[in-house]
C-alpha positions in Angstrom: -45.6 6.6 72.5 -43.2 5.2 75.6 -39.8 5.9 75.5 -36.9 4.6 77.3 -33.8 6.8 78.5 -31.0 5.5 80.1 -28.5 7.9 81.7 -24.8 6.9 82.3 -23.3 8.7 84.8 -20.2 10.2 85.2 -16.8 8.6 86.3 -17.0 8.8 90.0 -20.9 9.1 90.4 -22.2 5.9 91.8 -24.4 3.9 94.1 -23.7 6.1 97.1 -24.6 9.6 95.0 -28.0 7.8 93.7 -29.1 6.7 97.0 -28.9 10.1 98.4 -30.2 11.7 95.6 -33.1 9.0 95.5 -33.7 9.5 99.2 -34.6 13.4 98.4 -36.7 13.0 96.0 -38.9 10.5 97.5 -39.5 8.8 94.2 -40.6 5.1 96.1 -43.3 7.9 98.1 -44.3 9.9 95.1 -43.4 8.5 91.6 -42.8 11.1 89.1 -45.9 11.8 86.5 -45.4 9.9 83.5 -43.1 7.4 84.9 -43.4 3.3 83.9 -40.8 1.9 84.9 -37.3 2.6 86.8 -34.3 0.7 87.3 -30.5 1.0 88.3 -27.1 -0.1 88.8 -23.9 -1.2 87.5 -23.4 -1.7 83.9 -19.8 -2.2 82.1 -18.1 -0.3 85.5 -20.4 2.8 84.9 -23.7 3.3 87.4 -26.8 3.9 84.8 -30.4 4.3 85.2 -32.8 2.7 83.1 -36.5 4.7 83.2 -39.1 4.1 80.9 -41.5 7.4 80.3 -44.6 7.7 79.0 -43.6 10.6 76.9 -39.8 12.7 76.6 -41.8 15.7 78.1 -42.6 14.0 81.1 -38.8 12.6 81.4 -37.6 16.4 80.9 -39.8 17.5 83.2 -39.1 15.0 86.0 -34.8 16.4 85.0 -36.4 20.3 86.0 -38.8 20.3 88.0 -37.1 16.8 90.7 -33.9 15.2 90.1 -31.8 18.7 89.3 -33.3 20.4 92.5 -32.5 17.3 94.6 -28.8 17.0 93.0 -28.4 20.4 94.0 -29.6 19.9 97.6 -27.5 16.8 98.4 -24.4 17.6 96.2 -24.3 21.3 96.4 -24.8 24.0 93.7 -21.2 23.9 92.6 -20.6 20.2 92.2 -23.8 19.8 90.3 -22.4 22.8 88.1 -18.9 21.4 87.6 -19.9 17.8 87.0 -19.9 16.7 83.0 -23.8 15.7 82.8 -24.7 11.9 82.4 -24.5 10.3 79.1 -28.5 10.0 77.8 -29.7 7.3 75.2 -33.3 7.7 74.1 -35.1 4.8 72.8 -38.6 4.5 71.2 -40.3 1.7 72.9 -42.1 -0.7 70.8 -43.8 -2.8 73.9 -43.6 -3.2 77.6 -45.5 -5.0 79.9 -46.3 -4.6 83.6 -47.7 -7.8 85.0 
């Protein structure tokens, strides 16, 4: 079944962060396995990303295996250590649809 996460990040992550980020991972290039749909930006004065996964495991796996190692590489080891991790909502999804 698809599910939806949406990640809120933490005060003082924004726009500039997820660009750089984005730009490492190549995601427009080389969509991650599993992925439906993806969307960003501003919500309520807090960035957020809106993904919808074929399954959880391919949404954790896309954390592991692409977006941690790209944080680490654009932000550094110890700022991705020290920063509180983004706030995750899971939702089941009852229906989507590409046109």
């Amino acid at each position: 079944m698809a599910m939806g996460r949406i990640n809120r990040f933490p005060e003082g992550m924004g726009s500039e962060q997820y660009d750089a980020v984005s730009n490492q991972m190549g995601i427009a290039n080389k969509p991650p396995e599993g992925l439906i749909f993806h969307s960003a930006g501003v919500l309520d004065g807090r960035f957020q990303v809106f993904n919808v996964w074929e399954t959880a495991e391919h949404a954790d796996r896309f954390v592991r295996e692409r977006l941690r190692p790209a944080q680490v590489a654009v932000l550094g080891e110890e700022r991705v250590a020290a920063m509180p991790n983004a706030e995750n909502v899971d939702i089941a999804i009852h229906n989507y649809l590409v046109p």
